[in-house]
C-alpha positions as CSV (number, residue, x, y, z in Angstrom):
1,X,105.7,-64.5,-18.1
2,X,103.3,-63.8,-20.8
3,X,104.5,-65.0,-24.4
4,X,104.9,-61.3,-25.7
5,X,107.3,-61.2,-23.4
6,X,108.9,-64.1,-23.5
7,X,110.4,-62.6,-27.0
8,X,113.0,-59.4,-26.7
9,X,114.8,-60.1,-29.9
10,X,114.2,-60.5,-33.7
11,X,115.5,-62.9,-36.4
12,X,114.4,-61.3,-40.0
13,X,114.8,-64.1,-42.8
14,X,114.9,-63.5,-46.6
15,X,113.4,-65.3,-49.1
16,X,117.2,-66.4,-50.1
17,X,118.1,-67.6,-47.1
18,X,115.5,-69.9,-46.4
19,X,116.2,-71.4,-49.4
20,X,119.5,-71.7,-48.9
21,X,118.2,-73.2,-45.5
22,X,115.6,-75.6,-47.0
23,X,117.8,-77.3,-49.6
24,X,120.7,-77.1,-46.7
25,X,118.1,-79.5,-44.8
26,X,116.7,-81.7,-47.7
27,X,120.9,-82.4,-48.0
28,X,121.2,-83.3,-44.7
29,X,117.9,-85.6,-45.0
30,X,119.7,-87.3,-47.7
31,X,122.0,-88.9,-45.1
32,X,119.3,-90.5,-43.6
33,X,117.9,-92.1,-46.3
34,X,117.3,-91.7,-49.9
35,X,113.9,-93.0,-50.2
36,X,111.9,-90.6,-48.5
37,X,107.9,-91.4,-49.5
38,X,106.2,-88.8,-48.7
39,X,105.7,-85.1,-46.9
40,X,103.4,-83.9,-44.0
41,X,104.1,-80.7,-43.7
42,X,102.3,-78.3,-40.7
43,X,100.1,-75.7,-42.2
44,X,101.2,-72.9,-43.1
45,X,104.6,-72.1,-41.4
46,X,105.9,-75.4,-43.1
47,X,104.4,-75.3,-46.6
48,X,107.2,-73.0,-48.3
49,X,110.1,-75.2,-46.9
50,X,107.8,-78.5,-47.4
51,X,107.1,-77.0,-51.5
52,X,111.2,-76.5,-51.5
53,X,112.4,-79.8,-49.8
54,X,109.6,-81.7,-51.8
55,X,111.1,-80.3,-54.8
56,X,115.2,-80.9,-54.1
57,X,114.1,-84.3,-53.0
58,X,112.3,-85.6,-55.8
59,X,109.0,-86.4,-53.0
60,X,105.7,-86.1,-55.1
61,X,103.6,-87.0,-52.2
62,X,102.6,-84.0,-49.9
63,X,99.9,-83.5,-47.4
64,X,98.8,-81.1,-44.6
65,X,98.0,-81.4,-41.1
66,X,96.7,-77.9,-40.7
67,X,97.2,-76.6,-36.5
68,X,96.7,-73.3,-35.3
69,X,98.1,-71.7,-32.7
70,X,100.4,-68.7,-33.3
71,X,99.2,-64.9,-34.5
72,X,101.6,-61.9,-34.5
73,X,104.1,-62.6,-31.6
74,X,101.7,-64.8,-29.5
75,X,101.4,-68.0,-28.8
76,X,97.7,-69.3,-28.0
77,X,96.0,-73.1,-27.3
78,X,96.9,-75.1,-30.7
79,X,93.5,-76.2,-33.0
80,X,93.7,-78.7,-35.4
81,X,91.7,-78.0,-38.1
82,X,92.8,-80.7,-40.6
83,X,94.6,-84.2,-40.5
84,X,95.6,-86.5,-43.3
85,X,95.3,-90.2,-43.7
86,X,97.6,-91.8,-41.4
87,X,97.4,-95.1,-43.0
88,X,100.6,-96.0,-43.6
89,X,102.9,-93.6,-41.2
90,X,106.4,-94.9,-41.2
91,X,109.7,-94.1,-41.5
92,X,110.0,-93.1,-44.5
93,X,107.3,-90.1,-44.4
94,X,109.1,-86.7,-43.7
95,X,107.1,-84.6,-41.5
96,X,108.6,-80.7,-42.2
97,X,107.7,-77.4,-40.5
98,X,109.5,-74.4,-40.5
99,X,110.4,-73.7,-37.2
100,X,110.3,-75.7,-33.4
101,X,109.6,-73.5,-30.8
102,X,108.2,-74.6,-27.6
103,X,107.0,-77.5,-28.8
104,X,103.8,-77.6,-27.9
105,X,103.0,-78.2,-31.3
106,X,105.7,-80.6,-32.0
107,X,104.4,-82.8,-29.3
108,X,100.2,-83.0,-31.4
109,X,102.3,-84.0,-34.5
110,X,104.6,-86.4,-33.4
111,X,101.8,-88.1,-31.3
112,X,100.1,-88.2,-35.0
113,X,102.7,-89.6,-36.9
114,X,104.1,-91.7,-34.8
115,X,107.1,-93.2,-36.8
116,X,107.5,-90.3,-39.1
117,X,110.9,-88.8,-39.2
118,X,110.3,-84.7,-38.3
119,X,112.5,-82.3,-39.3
120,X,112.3,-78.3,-39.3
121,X,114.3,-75.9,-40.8
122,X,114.7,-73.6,-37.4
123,X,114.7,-75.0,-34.1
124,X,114.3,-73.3,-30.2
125,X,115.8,-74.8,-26.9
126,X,113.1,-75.6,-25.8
127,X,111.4,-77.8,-28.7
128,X,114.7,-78.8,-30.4
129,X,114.4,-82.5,-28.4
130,X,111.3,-83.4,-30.0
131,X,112.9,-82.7,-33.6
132,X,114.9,-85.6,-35.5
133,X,116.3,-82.8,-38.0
134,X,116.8,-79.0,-38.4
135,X,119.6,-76.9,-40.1
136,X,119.8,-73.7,-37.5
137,X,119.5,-73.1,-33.8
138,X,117.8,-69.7,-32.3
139,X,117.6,-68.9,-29.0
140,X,114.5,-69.1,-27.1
141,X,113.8,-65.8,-26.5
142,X,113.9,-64.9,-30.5
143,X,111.4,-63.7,-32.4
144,X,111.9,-66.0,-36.3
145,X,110.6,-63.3,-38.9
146,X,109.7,-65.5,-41.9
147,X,109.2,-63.6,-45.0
148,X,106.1,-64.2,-45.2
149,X,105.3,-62.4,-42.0
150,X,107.2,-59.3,-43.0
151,X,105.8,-58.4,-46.1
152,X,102.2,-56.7,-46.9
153,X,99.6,-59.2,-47.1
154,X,96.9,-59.1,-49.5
155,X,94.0,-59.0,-47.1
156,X,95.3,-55.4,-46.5
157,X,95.6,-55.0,-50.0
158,X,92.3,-55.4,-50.9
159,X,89.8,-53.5,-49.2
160,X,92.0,-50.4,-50.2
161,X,92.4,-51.3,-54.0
162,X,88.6,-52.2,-54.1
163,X,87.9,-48.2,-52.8
């Protein structure tokens, strides 16, 4: 099955609901511990939730590992294009994305941080195992529209304002 396939429904979110989803996660972090050190949060899907949970938290301490694999409904080989230190990695570092899917990219981060507690706001069938934490389950064959994804992006923006 080829991956734009493998998707036959949509999942829109608003701005307000993943915040209400990203502090409904750093709550439920809080029962795990209250000393949480630090965030590694995978570029870019998990940067808004990581700014968010950082922020209801009280975590000053937040990195990048930057991994590409996704574009517009498709799901290609994953490239990691930057890693932080990893001096350090234990359980109390928080290591956020926004969404498990397949876990194919689950699997590269775990391996990296080795000790890290991950947690995502969204979580799949499929990838949900390889997740310590998330707030909602969607079904595998769903489509997560972030609203970063929906909205015009200013690379279009540009070239046409610059005419």
């Amino acid at each position: 099955m080829k991956t734009s396939e493998r998707y036959n429904k949509n999942y829109p979110i608003s701005w307000e609901q993943l915040h209400r989803d990203c502090r409904a996660l750093a709550w439920k972090l809080l029962d795990h511990r209250k000393d949480w050190s630090r965030i590694i949060t995978v570029a870019r899907g998990g940067l808004v939730p990581a700014a968010i949970i950082a922020r209801e938290l009280d975590i000053h301490i937040v990195d990048t590992v930057c991994i590409s694999s996704y574009t517009i409904k498709e799901q290609g080989t994953a490239n990691i294009l930057k890693r932080p230190d990893l001096a350090g990695v234990d359980d109390t570092w928080l290591l956020i994305d926004d969404l498990v899917d397949t876990g194919k990219t689950a699997r590269i981060v775990r391996e990296m941080f080795i000790g890290a507690h991950f947690a995502t706001v969204y979580a799949k069938p499929e990838g949900r195992p390889l997740v310590d934490t998330f707030i909602t389950e969607v079904s595998q064959d769903t489509w997560v529209l972030f609203p970063w994804d929906t909205e015009t992006s200013a690379a279009f923006i540009l070239p046409i304002i610059e005419m």
